[in-house]
N, C-alpha and C positions, 0 to 999 in steps of 0.2 A: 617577402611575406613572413610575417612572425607566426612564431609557432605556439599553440595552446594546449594543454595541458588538464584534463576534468578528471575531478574525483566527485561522485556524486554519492551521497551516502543517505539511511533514513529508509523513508516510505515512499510510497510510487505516486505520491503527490508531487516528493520533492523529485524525483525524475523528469513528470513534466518541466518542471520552473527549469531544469538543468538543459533539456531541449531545447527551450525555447532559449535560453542564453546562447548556447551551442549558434544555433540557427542566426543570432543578432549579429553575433560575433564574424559567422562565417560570411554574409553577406558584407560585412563593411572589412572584409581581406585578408582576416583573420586566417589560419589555417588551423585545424583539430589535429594533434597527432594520442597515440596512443604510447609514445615514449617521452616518459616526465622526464629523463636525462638531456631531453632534444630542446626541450618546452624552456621558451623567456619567459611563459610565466604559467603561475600554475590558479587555477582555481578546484576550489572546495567549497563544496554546498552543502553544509551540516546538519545535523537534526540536532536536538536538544529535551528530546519530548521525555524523556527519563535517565536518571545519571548513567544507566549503561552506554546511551546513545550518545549522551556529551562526551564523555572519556572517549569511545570510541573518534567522536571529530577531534579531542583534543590531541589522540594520538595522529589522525592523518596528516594535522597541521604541520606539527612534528616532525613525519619522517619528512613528511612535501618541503618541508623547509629547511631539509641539508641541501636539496639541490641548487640551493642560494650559494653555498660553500661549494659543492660536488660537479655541480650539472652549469648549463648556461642558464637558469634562470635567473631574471631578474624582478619577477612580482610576484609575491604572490596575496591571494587574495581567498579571502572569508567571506563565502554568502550563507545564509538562507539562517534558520532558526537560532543558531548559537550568536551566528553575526547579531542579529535583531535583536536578539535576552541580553546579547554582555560584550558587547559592542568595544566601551571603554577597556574594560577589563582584558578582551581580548588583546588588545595595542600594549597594556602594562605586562600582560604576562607572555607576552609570546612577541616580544621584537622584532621576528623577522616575519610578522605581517605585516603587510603595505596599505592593505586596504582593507575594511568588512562594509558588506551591501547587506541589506536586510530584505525582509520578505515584502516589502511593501517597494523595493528598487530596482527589481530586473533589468526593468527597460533599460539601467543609468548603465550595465553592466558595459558598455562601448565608450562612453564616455570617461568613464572607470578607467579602463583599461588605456587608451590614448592617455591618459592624466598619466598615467604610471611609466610606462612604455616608450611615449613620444615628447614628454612634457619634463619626465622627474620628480614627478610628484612625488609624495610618503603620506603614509598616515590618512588614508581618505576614506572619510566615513559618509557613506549613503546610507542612513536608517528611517527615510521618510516615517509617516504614519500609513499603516497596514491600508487601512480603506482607502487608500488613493492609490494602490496597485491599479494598473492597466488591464483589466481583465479582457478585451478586445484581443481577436483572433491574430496570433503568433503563427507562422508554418513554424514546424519542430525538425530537429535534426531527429531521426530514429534511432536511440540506444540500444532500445533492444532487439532479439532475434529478426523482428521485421514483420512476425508473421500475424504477431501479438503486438496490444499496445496500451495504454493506460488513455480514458478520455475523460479527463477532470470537467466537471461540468457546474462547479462554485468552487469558491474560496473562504478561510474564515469560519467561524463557528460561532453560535449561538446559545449553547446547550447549557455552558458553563458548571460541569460539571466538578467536584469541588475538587480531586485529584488531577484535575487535568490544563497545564500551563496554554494550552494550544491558542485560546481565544486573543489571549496576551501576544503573540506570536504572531497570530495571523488575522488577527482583529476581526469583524463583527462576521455574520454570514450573507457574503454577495452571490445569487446567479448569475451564471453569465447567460448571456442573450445567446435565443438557441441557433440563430440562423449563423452566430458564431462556432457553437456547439458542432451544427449540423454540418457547414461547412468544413471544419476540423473533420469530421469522421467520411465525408467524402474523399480528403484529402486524401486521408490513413490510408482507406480502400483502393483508392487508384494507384497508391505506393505496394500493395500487396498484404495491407493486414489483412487477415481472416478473421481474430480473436479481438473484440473491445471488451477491456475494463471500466466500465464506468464507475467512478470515484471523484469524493470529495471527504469532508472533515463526516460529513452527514447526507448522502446522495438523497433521502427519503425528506429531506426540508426544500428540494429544489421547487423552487418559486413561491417560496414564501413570502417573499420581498419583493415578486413581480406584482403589479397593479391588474393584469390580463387574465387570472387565474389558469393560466398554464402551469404542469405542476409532473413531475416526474413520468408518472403512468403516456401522458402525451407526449413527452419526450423520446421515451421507448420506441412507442407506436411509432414515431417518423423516422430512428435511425435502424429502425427492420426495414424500412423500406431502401435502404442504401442497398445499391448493387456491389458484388465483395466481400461485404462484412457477414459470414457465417455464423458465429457464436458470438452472443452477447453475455456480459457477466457482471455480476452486482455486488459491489464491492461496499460495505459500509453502510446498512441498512439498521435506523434505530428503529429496536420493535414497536414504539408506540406511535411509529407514524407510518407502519405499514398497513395502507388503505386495503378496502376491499379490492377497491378499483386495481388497484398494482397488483394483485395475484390475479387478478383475472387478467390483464397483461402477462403478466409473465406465465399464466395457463395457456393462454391462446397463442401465443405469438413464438412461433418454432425455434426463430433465430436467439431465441431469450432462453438459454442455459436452465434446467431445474436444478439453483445453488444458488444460496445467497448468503453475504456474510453480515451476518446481525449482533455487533457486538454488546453483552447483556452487563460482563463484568459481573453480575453478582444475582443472587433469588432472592436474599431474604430480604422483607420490606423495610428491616430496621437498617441492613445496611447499605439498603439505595438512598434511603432518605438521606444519611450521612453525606454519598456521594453526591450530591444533588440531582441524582437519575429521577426520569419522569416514571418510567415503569413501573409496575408492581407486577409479584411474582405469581398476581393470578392474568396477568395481561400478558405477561409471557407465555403463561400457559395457554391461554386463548389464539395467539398467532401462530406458535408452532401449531397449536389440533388445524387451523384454518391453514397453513401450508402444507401439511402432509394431508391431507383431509385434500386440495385440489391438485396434488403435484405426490402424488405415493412416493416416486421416487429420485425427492427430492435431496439434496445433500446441504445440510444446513451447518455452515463453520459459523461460529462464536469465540471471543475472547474472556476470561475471567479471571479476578485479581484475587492472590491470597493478602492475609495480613493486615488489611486496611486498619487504620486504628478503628480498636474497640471491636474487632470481630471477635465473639467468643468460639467456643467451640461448639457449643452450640448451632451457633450462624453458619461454620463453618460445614457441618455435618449436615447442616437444613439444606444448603450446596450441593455438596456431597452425592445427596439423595435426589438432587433436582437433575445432575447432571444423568444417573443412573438410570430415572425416568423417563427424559427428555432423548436419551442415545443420541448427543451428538455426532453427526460421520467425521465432522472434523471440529478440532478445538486447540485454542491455546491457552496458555495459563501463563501470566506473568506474577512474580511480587511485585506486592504495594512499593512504591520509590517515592518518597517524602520529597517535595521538590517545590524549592524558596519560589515563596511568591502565590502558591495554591492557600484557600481554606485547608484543606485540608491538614497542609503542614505543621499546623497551627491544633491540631484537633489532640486529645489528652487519650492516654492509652495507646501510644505506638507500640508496635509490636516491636520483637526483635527480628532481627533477619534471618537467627536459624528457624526460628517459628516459621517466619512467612514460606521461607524455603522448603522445608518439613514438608506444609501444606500442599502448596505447590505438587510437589514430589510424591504425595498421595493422590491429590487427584489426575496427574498425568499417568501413573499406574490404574487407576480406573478406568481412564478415554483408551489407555491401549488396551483393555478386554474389550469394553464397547468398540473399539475402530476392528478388531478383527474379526470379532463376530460380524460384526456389519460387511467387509469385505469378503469374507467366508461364501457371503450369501450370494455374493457375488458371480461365483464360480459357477460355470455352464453358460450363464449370460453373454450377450451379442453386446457390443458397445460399441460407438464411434470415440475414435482418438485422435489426437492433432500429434504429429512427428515431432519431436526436438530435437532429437539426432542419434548418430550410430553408436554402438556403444563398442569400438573394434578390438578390446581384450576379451568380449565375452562371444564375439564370432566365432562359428567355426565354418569348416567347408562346407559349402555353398548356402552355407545359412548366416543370417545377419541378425543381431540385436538391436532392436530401436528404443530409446527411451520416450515415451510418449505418455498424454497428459488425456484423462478422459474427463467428460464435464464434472464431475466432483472432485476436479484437483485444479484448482488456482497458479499458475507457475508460481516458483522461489518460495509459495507457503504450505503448500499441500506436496501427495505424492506422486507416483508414475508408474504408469503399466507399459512391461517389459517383453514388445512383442518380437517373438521367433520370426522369419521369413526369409523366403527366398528371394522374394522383388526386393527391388530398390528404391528404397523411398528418399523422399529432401523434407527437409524440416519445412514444416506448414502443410506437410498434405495432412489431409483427414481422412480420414482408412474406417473401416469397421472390422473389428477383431472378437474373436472370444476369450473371455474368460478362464488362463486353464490352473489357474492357482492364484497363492492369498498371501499375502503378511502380514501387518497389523498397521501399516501406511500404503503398500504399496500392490500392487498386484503385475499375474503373469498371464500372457496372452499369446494368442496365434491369429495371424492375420487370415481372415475368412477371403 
């Protein structure tokens, strides 16, 4: 039995594709190891969605490709975003790739590997076109903790926003068919998740391209009724297509987390229009008052971009003052990343990067006054919390530290409340603790 080797890198979109490969593989006798030294061949699933993320696949390839010299492998292999964007380029610059598969080829992922492995192949390029992905129900190998799990529910994008390469990548925006969906999150729950992410490029466009007007909010409503699945979580929500109808789901229906991640990128009108965003910054303002308005205690994360060409300082400050309003409980801020092949790339008045950074750097000093005031508030409060695990340098006798996640903390992107006890917990129970301290991400608790 040959042995396989995964590096999966990116967003928790590209983790499913990486399961489902995982799962292809293992069925036709493949085996998973977690020692690349062991591994005949290795694969790596890249992102490419900003030059931090390329360099970073550029270096995994890199090191994954001493062990062509060092280790016993003999393949290795390029999938997912970087494959798809620069396919060619890949094979010129980096020799000791064998193969790149693109986001439109999973399925070939077996066939790939037999060509390589059993045949002697070199040099195999699967880069079909994006809309002919197999979007039909995969079972997934589980990468994560097990308890938690990501449930992609479309492919692709539509949006076309002018900084963002993704649609080139992942080509048009496809739902997938829910009785595939649904079965997926049956599966999950009988494996022992507790926790669904639901996620795509755009979760809030699902079934825009179904003929049935089925359409997100009914999607919900069917996978609360799955036995298993506790917390549901909403991953990637654009403001202008959050219906009335979806907060009134996600008001009524228990298993549906108060959190959701609405990436806005920017307020002022002059520089959505830039980006080709539908919103406007009084449409924003209307969805936050109508989320907090049926969900008080709700935790609303967002993303935003400094630098974009032509942002004044102005625009910048008009931000600024949006985010100070708005009190996000959680946020992130990226710089603008110029990246071939976008409008935007193309757009006059680049900024420089200590600029973008600067900025940057200002407004992440403002979300931490706001994130700890907002946690502060916290304190005395009852919460339920999902387990990750012990934390056994901050043990003492007969007490235990757990790191655990309460519904305003997303895993890998938010923070963790740090609860004392004497019981013993496993990761995935869900406990209810209190509140007995604050920091400006994280907080501390005692289990009730």
């Amino acid at each position: 039995m040959k042995k396989v080797a995964f590096v999966s890198l990116g967003c928790d979109k590209n983790t499913v594709d990486s399961e489902i490969m995982l799962t292809l593989l293992t069925e036709h006798g493949y085996e998973i190891t977690k020692q690349d030294e062991e591994a005949e061949a290795i694969v790596i699933n890249t992102c490419a969605f900003i030059q931090d993320a390329q360099e970073e696949s550029i270096n995994a390839i890199i090191e994954m490709g001493q062990y062509k010299e060092e280790g016993r492998c003999k393949a290795l292999i390029v999938t997912g975003c970087l494959a798809q964007r620069y396919a060619d380029e890949i094979f010129d610059e980096l020799p000791e790739v064998d193969a790149v598969v693109g986001t439109g080829s999973y399925e070939k992922i077996v066939e790939v590997m037999d060509a390589l492995l059993l045949e002697g192949k070199k040099q195999i390029k699967q880069t079909d076109q994006t809309e002919q992905r197999d979007l039909s129900y995969h079972k997934r190998t589980v990468s994560t903790p097990g308890y938690y799990e990501y449930l992609k529910i479309a492919e692709g994008c539509d949006n076309h926003c002018t900084y963002c390469i993704i649609p080139k990548l992942r080509g048009p925006y496809r739902s997938r068919r829910k009785e595939d969906i649904l079965q997926e999150a049956r599966d999950l729950a009988a494996e022992g998740v507790k926790e669904l992410m639901v996620v795509a490029q755009d979760i809030t466009k699902y079934g825009c391209d179904l003929k049935d007007g089925y359409r997100l909010a009914q999607l919900l409503r069917e996978i609360c009724q799955i036995d298993g699945i506790e917390w549901i979580r909403l991953l990637y929500c654009y403001p202008e297509d959050i219906t009335d109808e979806l907060i009134e789901v996600m008001q009524a229906e228990e298993k549906i987390l108060p959190y959701i991640d609405m990436p806005i990128q920017h307020c002022s009108d002059s520089v959505l229009r830039r980006m080709g965003r539908r919103h406007t910054k009084e449409g924003l303002q209307k969805v936050i008052e109508k989320l907090r308005k049926a969900m008080p205690d709700i935790a609303i994360r967002t993303t935003l971009i400094t630098g974009f060409p032509g942002e004044t300082q102005e625009e910048f400050q008009e931000m600024m003052a949006f985010v100070e309003e708005s009190a996000f409980e959680r946020l992130g801020v990226f710089t603008y990343s110029q990246e071939e092949g976008t409008p935007a790339a193309l757009l006059p008045d680049q900024i420089e990067e200590e600029e973008k950074q600067r900025r940057q750097a200002e407004l992440m000093a403002l979300q931490k006054e706001i994130s700890e005031a907002a946690s502060a508030k916290l304190v005395g409060r009852e919460v339920f919390a999902i387990i990750e695990g012990r934390i056994p340098e901050e043990s003492e006798e007969e007490k235990e530290v757990y790191s655990a996640r309460t519904y305003r903390d997303a895993p890998e992107i938010d923070g963790f409340i740090f609860i004392t006890t004497s019981q013993e917990l496993r990761s995935g129970d869900i406990v209810r603790c209190c509140v007995t301290g604050a920091y400006e991400y994280d907080l501390i608790g005692e289990l009730i």
